[in-house]
Every structure is written in C-alpha cells, then in structure tokens.
C-alpha angles and dihedrals in degrees: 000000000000097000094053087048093051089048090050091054104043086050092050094053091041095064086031084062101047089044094240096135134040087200143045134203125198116193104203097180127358113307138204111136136128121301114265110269125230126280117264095223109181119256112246102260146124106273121179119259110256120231105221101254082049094047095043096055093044092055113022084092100064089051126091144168112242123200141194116221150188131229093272086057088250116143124247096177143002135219150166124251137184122209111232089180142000099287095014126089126174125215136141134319091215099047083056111049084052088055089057105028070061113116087206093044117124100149158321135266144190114225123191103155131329089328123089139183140200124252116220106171134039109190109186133146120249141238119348100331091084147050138259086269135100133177114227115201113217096182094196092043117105104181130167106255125219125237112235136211122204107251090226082081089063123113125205103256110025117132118257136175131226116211117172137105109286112191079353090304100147121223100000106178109211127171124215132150126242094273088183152338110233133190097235128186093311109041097204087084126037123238102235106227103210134177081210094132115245139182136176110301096037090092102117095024123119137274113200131179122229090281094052110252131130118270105159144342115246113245121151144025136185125243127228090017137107110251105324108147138149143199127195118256108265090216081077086068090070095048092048087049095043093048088052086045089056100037092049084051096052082043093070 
C-alpha cells in the first residue's frame, strides 16, 4: 500500500513538473465512486445578517477534522475541511502533501463526531498553477455543503467568522473582520487578511461571512504578530473542480 502510494505521488509531481497536466489526481486506496457534483455558489441576492449562534447552527455541519493516519488509524496530523458538496470537502494543499511525503502515512479521513470516512481520493493543481487548496472525495460521505461567495465581492472591514479545529478543537467558533485583500502568490484571486482568530490545526477550516456563506479557508498565520491572519478565496474551489471536470473529459 505504501509503495503504491510513493509511486502515485512521485507520478503526480512528475507531470506536475514538466507542466503536462492542470490537475492531479492522488488515489490513496482503490476508487470507483460517483463523479464530483457541481458547486453550489450562492446566487447574487440580500440575505439577512446571522447572529453567531444563527450563523454557527446553520454551518457546523459542513465542517469537519480531517487526519492523516497511519496503518494502525493513529493520527500523524489534523486539520480542518469544508464540504463544497455532498462527497467533496475542501482543505489545504499543504496540510495534504505532508500527509503523504509522511513514512507512517496509509490514508486520510473526515471526522464530525464520533463518525469518520474514508478519503479516496485528494484533486489538487500542481505547482505553481494552483492554490493552497485541495478537494478530498469521501464517496460514502453526504454532508451538507456550504454555499460560497467570491471573495472579489468583499469589502475591508465586514464582519466574518472562522470554524475549524484549532490545536484538534472541533468546531471553535472565532469572529474577526476582512483586514485586507491582498494579492498573494496568484493575482487572479485576492488573499483575504482577516483578525478571525487561527491556530495550528484551523488550516482547512472556513471562513464565512455574516450570512453564512463561504468566503475563504483559513491557511496561514503569522507568528509573532497580533491578529494577522489569512484564508484562501473560496472562488479558487470551482476552478479547481472545473479544471478536474475538463481534464477527466480530454482523459476519455
């Protein structure tokens, strides 16, 4: 199993190198479920500001942890993930290719509770091209998925809330406003700047605005600093999709 693993990986980042692919898919155990559905993106319209209390019960349960393992199902690292439809959750790059440059690794799994799946499937772009984001495809999961709003209609100072896992605290709740839009590492989207408090173990958690839908995912904070944290745009979850979408299509 880690050997096949090693030899997928080392595949994916090949063509990712020489530039052959816009998408790569890792197999992680044997696959053969349904197709990744379309994003729900919210419609352009007035929706009424959530209280906290309002916005929380209307998202947790999009929100999951997501570990790494090894073969014994002990974890080697924890995350946050946001499911984007039924069987899709999106979480960070960088929280992923760890998980699998890991000795120990065997797979991935989605936690909310006390219930857990298996992920199958990781979809992310490589190299530069893309984001800090990835899509994990849990086939048996049917989660609630979230509705998301482009970060380009964001405006400096509107109220947004963080809920992920920080330090494998399921489902913390913090507040913070858009400190910035900044242009980040790919120019076409905008890194959202946020005083939404983050820790270790938020990467991959959401980042809603006060109707509740899905601005950014948290992935980075700075050290040392008051408050300075960022997500990445959730407008970047339907290219990755559409790309997959395109590159599944050439494929046959």
């Amino acid at each position: 199993m880690k050997e096949t693993l090693k030899s997928v990986v080392a595949v994916a980042g090949f063509v990712a190198g020489l530039a052959l692919s816009l998408y790569v898919t890792v197999p992680v155990t044997p696959v053969g479920g349904p197709e990744p559905t379309e994003l729900a993106e919210a419609p352009p319209r007035e929706l009424p500001t959530l209280s906290p209390q309002e916005l929380f019960e209307r998202v947790a349960p999009s929100v999951f942890v997501v570990e790494a393992v090894d073969e014994y199902e002990l974890p080697i690292s924890r995350a946050s993930a946001v499911a984007v439809t039924p069987n899709l959750l999106v979480t960070n790059r960088h929280f992923v290719l760890a998980g699998l440059e890991s000795n120990e690794f065997y797979a991935f799994r989605a936690i909310q509770g006390e219930n857990d799946w298996l992920v199958p499937l990781v979809i992310f772009m490589p190299g530069a091209v893309g984001p800090d984001l990835c899509l994990l495809q849990a086939y048996e999961l049917s989660a609630k998925p979230v509705e998301v709003r482009r970060a380009r209609t964001l405006q400096v100072g509107e109220r947004v809330y963080a809920i992920g896992a920080p330090r494998g605290l399921e489902l913390s709740l913090s507040e913070g406003i858009v400190a910035g839009l900044r242009p980040g590492r790919h120019k076409r989207r905008p890194l959202i700047q946020t005083t939404a408090a983050i820790s270790p173990g938020s990467s991959g958690g959401g980042l809603f605005d006060a109707q509740g839908r899905l601005v950014g995912i948290t992935t980075a904070f700075l050290r040392e600093s008051q408050n300075i944290n960022f997500a990445e745009s959730a407008g970047w979850i339907s290219d990755i999709l559409a790309v997959y979408s395109w590159g599944k299509g050439a494929d046959q």
